[in-house]
PDB file of N, CA, C and O in Angstrom:
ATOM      1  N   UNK A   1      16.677  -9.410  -1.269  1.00  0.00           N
ATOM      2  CA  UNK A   1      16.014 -10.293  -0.338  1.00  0.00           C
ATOM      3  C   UNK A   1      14.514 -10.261  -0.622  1.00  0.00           C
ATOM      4  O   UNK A   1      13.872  -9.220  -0.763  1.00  0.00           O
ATOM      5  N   UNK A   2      14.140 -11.188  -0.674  1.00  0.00           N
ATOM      6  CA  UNK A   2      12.572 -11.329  -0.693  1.00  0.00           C
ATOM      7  C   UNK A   2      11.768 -11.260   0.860  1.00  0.00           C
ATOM      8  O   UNK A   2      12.244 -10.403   1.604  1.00  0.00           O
ATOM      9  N   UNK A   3      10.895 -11.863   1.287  1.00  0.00           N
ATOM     10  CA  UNK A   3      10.148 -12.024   2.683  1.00  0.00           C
ATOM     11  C   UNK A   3      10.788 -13.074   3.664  1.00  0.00           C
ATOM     12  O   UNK A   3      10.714 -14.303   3.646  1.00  0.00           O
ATOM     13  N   UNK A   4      11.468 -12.183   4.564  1.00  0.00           N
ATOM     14  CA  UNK A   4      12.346 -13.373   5.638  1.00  0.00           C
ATOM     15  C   UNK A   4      11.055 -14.186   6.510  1.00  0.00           C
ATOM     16  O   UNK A   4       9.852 -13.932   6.567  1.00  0.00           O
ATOM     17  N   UNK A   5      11.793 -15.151   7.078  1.00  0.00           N
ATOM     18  CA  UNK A   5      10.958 -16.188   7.491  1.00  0.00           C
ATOM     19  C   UNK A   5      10.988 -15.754   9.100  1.00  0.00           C
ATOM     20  O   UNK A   5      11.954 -15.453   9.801  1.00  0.00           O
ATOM     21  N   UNK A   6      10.068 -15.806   9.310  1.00  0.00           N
ATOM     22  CA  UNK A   6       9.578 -15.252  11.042  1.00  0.00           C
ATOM     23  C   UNK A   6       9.999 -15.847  11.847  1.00  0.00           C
ATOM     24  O   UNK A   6      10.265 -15.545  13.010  1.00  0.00           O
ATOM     25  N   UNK A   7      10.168 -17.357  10.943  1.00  0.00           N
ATOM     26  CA  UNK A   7      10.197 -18.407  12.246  1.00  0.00           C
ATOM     27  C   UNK A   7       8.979 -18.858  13.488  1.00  0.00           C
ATOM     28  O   UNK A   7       9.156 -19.570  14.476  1.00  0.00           O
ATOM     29  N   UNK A   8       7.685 -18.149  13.020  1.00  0.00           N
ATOM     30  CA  UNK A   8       6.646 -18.111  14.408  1.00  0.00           C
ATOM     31  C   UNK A   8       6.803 -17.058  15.244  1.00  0.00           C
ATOM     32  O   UNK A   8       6.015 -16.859  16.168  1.00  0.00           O
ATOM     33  N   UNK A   9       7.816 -16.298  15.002  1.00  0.00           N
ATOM     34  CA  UNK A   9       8.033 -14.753  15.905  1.00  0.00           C
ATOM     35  C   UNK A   9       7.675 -13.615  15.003  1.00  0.00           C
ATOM     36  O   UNK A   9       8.406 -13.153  14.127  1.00  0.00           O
ATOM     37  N   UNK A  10       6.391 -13.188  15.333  1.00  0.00           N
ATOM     38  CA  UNK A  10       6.224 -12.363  14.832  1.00  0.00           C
ATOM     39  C   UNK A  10       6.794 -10.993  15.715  1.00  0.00           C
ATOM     40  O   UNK A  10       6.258  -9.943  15.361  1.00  0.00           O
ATOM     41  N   UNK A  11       7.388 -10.921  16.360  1.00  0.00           N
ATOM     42  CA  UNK A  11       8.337  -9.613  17.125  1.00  0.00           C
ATOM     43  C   UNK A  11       9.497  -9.211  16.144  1.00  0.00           C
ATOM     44  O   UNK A  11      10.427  -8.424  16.323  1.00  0.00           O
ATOM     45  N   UNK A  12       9.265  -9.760  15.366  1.00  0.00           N
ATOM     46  CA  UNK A  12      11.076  -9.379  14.256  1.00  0.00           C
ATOM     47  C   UNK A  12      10.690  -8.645  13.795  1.00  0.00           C
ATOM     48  O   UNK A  12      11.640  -7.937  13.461  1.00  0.00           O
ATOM     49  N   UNK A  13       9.456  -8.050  13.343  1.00  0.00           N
ATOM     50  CA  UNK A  13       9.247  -6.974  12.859  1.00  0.00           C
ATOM     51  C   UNK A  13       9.472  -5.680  13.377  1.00  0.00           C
ATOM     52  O   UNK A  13       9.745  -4.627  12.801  1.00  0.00           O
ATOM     53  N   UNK A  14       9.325  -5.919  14.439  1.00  0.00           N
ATOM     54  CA  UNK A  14       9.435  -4.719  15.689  1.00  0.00           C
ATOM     55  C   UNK A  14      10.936  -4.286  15.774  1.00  0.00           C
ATOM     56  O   UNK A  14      11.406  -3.180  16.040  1.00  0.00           O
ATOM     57  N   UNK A  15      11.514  -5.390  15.495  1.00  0.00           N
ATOM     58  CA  UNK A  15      13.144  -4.926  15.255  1.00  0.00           C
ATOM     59  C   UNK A  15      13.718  -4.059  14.326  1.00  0.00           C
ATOM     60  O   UNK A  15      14.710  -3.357  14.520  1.00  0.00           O
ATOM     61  N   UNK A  16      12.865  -4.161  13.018  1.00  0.00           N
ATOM     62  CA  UNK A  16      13.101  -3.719  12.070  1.00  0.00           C
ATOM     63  C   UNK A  16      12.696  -2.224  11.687  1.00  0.00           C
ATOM     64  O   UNK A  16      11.554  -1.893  12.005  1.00  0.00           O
ATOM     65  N   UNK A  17      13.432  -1.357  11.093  1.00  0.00           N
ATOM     66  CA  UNK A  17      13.058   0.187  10.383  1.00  0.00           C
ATOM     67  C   UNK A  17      12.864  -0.336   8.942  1.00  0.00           C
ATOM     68  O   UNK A  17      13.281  -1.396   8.474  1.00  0.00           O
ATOM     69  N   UNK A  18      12.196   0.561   8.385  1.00  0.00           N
ATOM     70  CA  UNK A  18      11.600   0.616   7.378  1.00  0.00           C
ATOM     71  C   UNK A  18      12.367   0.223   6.080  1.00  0.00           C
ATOM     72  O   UNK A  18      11.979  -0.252   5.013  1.00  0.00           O
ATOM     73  N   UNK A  19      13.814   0.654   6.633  1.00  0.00           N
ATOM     74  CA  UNK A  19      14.819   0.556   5.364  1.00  0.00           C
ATOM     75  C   UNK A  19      15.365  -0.656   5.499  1.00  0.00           C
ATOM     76  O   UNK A  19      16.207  -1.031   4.684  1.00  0.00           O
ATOM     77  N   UNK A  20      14.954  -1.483   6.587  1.00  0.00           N
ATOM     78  CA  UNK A  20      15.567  -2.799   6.819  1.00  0.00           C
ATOM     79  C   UNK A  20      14.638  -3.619   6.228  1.00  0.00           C
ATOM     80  O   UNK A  20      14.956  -4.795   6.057  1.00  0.00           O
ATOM     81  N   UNK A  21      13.469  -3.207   5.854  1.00  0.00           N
ATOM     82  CA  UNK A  21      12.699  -4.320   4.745  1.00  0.00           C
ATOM     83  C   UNK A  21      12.844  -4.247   3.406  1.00  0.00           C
ATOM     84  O   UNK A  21      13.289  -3.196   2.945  1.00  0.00           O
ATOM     85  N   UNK A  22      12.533  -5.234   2.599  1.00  0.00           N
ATOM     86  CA  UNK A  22      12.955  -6.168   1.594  1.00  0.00           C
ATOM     87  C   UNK A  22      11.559  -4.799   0.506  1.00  0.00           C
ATOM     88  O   UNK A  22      10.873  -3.963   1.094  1.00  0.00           O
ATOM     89  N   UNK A  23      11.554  -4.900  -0.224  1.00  0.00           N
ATOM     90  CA  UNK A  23      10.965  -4.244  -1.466  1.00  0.00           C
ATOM     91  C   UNK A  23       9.323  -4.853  -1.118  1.00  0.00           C
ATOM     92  O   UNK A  23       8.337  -4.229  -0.727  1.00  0.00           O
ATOM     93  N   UNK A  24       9.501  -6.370  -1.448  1.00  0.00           N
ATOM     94  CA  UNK A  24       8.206  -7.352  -1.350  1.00  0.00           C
ATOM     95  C   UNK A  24       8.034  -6.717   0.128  1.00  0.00           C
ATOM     96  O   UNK A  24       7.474  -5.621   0.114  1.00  0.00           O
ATOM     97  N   UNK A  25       8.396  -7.182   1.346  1.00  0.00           N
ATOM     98  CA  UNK A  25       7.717  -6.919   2.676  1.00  0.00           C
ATOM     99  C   UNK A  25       7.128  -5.348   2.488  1.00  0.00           C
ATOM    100  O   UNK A  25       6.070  -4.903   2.934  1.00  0.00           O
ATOM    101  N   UNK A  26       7.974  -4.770   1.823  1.00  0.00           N
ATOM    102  CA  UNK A  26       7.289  -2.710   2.281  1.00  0.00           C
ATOM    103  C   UNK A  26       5.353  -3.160   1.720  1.00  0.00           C
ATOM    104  O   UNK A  26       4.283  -2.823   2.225  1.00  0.00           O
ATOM    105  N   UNK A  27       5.725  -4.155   0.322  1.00  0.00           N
ATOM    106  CA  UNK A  27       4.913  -4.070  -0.658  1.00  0.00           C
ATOM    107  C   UNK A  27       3.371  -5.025   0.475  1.00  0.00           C
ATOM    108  O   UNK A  27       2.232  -4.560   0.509  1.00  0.00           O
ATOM    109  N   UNK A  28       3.591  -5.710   0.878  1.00  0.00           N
ATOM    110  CA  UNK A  28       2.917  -6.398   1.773  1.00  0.00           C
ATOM    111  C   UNK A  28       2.506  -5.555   2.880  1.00  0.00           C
ATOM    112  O   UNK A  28       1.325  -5.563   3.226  1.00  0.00           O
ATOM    113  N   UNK A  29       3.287  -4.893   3.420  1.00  0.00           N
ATOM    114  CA  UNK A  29       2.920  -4.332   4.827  1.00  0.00           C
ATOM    115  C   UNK A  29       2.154  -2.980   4.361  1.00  0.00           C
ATOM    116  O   UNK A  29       1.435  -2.384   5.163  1.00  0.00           O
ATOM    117  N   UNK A  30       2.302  -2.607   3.282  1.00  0.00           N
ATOM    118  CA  UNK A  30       1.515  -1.422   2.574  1.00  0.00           C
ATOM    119  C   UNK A  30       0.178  -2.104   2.224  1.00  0.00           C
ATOM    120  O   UNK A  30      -0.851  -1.464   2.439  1.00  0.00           O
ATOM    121  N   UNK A  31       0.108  -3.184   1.773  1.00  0.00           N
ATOM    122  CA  UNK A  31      -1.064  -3.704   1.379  1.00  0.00           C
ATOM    123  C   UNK A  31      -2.405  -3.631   2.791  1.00  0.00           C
ATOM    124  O   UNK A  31      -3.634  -3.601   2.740  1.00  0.00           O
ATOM    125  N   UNK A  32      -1.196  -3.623   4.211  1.00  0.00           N
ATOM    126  CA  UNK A  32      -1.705  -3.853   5.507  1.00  0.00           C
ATOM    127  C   UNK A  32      -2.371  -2.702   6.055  1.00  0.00           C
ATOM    128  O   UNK A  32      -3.075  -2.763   7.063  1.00  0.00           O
ATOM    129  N   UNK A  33      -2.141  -1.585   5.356  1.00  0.00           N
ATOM    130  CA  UNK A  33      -2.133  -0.377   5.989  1.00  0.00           C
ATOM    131  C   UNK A  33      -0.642   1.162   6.238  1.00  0.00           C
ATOM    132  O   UNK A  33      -0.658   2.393   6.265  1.00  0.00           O
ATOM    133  N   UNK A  34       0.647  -0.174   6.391  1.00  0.00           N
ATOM    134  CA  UNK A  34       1.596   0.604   6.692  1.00  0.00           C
ATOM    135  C   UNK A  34       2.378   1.683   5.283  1.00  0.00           C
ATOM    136  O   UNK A  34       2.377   1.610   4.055  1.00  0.00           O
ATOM    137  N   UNK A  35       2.860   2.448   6.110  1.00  0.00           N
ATOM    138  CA  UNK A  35       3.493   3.515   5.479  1.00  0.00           C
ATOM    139  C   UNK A  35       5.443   3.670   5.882  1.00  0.00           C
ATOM    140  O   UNK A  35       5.663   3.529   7.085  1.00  0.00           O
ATOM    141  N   UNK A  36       6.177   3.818   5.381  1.00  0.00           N
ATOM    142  CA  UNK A  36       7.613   4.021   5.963  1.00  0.00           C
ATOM    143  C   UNK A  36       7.283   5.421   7.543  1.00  0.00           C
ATOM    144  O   UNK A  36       7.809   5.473   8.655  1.00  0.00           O
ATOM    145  N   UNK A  37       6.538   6.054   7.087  1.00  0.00           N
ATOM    146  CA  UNK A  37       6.143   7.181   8.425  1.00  0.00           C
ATOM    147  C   UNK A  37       5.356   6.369   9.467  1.00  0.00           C
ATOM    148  O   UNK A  37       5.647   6.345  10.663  1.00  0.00           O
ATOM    149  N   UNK A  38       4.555   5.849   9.025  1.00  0.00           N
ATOM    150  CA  UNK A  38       4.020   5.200  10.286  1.00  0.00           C
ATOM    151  C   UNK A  38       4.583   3.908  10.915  1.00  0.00           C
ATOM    152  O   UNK A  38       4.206   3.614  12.050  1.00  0.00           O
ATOM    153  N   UNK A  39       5.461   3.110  10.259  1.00  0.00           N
ATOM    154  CA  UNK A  39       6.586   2.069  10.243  1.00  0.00           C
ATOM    155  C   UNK A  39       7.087   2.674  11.816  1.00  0.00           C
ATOM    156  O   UNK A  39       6.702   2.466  12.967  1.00  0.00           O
ATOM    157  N   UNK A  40       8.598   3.887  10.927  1.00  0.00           N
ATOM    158  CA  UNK A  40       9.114   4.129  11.707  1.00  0.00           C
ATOM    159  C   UNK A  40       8.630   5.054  12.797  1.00  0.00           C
ATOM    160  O   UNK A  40       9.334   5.090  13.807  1.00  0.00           O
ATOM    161  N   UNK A  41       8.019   5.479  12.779  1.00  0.00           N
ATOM    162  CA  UNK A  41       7.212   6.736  13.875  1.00  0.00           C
ATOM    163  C   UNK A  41       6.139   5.910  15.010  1.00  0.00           C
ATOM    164  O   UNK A  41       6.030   6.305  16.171  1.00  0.00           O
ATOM    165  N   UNK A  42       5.466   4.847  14.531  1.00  0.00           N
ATOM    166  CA  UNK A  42       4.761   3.815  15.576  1.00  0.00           C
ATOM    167  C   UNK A  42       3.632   4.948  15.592  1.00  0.00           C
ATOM    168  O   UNK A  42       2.950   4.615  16.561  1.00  0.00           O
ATOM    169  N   UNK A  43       3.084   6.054  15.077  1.00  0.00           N
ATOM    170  CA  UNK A  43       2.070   6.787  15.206  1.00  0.00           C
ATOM    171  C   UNK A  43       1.203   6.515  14.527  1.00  0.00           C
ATOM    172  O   UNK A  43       1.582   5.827  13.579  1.00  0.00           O
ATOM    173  N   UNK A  44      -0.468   6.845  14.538  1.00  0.00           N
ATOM    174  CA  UNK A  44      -1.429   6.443  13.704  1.00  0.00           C
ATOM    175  C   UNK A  44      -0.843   5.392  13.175  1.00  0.00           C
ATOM    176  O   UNK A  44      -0.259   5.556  12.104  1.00  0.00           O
ATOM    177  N   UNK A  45      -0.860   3.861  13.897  1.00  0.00           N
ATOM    178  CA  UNK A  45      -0.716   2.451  13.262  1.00  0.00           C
ATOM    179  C   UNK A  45      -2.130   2.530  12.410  1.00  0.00           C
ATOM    180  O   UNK A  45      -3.078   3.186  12.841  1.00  0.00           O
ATOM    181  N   UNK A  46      -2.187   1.832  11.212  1.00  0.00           N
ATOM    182  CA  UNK A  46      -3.347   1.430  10.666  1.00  0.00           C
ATOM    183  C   UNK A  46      -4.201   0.088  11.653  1.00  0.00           C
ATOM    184  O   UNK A  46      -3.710  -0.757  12.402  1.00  0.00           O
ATOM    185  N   UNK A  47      -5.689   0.356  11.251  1.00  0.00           N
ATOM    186  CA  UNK A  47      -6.542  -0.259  11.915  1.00  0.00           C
ATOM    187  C   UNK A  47      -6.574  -1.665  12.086  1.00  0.00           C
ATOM    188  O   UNK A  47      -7.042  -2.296  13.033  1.00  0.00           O
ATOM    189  N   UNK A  48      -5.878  -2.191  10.789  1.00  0.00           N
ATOM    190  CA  UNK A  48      -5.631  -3.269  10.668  1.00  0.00           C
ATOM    191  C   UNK A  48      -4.727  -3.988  11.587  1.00  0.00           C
ATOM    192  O   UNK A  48      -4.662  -5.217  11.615  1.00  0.00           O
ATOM    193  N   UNK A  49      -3.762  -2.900  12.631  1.00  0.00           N
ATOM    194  CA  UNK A  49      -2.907  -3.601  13.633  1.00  0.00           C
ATOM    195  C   UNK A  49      -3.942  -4.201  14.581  1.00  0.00           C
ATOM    196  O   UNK A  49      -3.679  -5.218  15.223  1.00  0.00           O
ATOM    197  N   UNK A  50      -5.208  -3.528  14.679  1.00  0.00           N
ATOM    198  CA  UNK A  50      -6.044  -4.260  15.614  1.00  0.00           C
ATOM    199  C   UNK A  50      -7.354  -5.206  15.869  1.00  0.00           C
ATOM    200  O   UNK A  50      -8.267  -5.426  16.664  1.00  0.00           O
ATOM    201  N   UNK A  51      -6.679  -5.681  14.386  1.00  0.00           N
ATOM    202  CA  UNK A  51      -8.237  -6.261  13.509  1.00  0.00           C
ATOM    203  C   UNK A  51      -8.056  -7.721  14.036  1.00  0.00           C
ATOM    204  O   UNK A  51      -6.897  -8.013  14.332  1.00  0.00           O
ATOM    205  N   UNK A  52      -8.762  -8.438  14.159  1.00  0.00           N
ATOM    206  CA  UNK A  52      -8.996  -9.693  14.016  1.00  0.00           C
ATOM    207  C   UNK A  52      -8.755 -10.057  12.678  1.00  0.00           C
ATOM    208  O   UNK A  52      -8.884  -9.286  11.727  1.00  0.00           O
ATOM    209  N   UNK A  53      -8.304 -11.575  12.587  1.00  0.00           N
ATOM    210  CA  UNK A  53      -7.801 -12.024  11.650  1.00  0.00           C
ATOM    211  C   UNK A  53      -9.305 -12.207  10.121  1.00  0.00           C
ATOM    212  O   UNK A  53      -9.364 -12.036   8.904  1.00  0.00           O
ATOM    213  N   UNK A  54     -10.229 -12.637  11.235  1.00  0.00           N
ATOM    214  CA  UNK A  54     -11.600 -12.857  10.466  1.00  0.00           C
ATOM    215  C   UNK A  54     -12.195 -11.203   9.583  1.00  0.00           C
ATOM    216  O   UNK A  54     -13.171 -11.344   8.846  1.00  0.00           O
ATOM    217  N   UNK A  55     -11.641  -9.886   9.694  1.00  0.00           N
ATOM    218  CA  UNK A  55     -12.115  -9.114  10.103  1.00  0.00           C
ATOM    219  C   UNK A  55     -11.178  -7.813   8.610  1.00  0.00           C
ATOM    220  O   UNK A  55     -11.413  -6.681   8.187  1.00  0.00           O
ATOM    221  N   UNK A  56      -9.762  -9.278   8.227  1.00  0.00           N
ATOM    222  CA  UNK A  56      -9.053  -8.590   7.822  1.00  0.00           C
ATOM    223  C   UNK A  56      -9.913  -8.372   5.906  1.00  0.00           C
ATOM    224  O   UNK A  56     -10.651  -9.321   5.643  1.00  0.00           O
ATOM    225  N   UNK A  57      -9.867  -7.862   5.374  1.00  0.00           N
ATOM    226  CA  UNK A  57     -10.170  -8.570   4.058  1.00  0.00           C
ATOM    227  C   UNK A  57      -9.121  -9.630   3.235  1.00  0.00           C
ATOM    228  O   UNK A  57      -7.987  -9.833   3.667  1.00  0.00           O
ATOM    229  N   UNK A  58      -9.638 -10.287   1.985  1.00  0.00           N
ATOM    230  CA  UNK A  58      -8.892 -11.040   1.163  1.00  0.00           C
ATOM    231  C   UNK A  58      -7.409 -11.011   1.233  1.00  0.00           C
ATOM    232  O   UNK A  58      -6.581 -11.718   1.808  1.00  0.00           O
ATOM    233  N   UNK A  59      -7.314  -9.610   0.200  1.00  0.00           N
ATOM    234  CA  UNK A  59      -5.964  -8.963   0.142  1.00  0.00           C
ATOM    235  C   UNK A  59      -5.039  -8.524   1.243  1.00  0.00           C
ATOM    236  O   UNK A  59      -3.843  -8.249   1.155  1.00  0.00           O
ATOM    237  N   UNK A  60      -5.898  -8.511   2.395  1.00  0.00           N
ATOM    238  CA  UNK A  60      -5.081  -7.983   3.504  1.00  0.00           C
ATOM    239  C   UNK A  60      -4.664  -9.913   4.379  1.00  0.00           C
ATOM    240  O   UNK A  60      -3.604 -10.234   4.917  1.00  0.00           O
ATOM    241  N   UNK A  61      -5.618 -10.577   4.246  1.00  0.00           N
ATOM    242  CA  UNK A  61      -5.099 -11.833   4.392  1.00  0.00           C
ATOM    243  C   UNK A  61      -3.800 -12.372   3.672  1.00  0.00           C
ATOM    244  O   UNK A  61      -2.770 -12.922   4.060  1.00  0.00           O
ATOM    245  N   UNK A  62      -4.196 -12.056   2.714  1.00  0.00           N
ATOM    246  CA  UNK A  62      -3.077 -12.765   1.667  1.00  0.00           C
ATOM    247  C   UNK A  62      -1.803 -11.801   1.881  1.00  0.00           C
ATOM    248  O   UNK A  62      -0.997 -12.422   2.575  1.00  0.00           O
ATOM    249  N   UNK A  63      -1.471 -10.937   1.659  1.00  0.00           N
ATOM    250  CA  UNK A  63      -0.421  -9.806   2.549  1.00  0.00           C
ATOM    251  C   UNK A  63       0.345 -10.528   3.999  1.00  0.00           C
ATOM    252  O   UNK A  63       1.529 -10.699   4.288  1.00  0.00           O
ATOM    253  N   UNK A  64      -0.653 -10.773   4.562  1.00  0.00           N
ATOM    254  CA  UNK A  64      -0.415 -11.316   5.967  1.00  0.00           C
ATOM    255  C   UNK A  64       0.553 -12.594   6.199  1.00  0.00           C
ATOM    256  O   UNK A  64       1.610 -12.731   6.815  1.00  0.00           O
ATOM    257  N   UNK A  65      -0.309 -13.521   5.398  1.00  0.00           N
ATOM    258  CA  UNK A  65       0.383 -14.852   5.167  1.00  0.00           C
ATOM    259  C   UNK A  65       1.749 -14.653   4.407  1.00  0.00           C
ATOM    260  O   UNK A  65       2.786 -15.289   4.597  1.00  0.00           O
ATOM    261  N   UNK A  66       1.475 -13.379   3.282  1.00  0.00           N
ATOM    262  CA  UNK A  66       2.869 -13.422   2.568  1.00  0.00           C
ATOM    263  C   UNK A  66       3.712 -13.366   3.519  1.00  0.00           C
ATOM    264  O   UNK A  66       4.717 -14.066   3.407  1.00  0.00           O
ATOM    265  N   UNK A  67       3.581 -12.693   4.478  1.00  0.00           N
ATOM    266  CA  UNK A  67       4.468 -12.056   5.910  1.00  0.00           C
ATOM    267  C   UNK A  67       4.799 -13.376   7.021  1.00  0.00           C
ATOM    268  O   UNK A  67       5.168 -13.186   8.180  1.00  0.00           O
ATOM    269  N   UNK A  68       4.661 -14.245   6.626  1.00  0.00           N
ATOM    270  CA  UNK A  68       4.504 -15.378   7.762  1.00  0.00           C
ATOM    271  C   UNK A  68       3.534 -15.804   8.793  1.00  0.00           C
ATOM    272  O   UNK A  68       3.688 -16.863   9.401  1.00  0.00           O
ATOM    273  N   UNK A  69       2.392 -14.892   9.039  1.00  0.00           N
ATOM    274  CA  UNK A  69       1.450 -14.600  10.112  1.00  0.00           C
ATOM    275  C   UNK A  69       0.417 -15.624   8.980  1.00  0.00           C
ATOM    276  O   UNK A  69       0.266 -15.635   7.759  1.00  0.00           O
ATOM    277  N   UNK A  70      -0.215 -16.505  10.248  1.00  0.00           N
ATOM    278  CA  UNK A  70      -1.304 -17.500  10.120  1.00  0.00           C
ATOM    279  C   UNK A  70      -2.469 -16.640  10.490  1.00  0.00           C
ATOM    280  O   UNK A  70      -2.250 -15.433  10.386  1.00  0.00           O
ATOM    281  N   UNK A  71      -3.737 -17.016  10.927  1.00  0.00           N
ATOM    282  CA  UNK A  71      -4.626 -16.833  12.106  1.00  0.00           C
ATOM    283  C   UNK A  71      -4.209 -16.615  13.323  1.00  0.00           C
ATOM    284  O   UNK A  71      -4.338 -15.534  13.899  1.00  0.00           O
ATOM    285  N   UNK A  72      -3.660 -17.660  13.819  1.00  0.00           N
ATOM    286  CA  UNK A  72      -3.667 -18.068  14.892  1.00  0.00           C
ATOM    287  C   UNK A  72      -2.442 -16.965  15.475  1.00  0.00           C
ATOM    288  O   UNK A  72      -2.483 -16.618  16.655  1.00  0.00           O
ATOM    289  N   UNK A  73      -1.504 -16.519  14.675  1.00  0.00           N
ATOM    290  CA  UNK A  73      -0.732 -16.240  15.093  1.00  0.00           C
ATOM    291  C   UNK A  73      -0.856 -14.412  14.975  1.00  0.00           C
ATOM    292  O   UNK A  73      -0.252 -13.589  15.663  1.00  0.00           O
ATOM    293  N   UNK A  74      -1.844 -14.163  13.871  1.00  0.00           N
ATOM    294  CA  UNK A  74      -2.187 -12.681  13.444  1.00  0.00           C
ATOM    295  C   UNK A  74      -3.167 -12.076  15.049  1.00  0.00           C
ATOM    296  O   UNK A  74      -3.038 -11.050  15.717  1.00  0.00           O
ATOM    297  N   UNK A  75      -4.280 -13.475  15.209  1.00  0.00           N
ATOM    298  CA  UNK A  75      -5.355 -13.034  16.298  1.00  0.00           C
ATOM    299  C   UNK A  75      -4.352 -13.047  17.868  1.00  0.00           C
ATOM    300  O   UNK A  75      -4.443 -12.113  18.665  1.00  0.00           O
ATOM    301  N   UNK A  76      -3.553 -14.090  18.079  1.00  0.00           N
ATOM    302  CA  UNK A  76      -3.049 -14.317  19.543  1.00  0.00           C
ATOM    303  C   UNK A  76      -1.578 -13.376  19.312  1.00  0.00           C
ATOM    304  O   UNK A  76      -0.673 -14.069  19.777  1.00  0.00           O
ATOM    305  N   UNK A  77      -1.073 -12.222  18.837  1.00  0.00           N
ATOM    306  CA  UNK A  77      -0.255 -11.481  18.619  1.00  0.00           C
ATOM    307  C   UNK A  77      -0.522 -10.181  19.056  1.00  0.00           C
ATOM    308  O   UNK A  77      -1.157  -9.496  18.253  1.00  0.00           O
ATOM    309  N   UNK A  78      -0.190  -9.631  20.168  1.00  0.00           N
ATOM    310  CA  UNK A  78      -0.352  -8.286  21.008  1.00  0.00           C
ATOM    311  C   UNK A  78       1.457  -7.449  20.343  1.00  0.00           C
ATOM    312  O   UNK A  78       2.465  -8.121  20.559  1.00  0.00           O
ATOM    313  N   UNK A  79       1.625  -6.027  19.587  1.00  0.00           N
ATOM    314  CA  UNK A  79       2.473  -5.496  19.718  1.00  0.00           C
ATOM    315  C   UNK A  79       3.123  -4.958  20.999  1.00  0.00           C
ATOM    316  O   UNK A  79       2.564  -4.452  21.973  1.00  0.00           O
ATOM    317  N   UNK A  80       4.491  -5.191  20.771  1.00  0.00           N
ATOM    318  CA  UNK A  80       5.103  -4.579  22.072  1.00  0.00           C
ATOM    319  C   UNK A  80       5.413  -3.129  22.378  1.00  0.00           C
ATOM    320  O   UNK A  80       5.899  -2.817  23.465  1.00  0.00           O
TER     321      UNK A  80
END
């Protein structure tokens, strides 16, 4: 599987453990900050969970979008 489609919900992630992502997504969400320990453990999230979209760099943009997340949807997105 490559990067599933969000659909505009970015909560599917929240569904997911670490082993339930695709090779590309680990590779993306690592680019974000994440780790399989901090994935599944929800401890020390990287900073980037609380960054503004403007705020993210290049690579961490482009990561993002690989992931389905716009702006609009990275900045107006509170984890549950």
């Amino acid at each position: 599987m490559s990067v599933r489609n969000m659909n505009g919900d970015p909560s599917i992630w929240e569904t997911l453990g670490w082993a339930d992502l695709s090779s590309q997504e680990k590779e993306m969400w690592t680019a974000l900050g994440w780790s399989q320990q901090v994935w599944d453990t929800q401890e020390n999230v990287p900073a980037t969970a609380a960054m503004e979209w403007k705020n993210l760099n290049d690579s961490q943009q482009s990561a993002a979008e690989a992931l389905g997340f716009t702006k609009e949807l990275w900045d107006g997105y509170e984890d549950q």
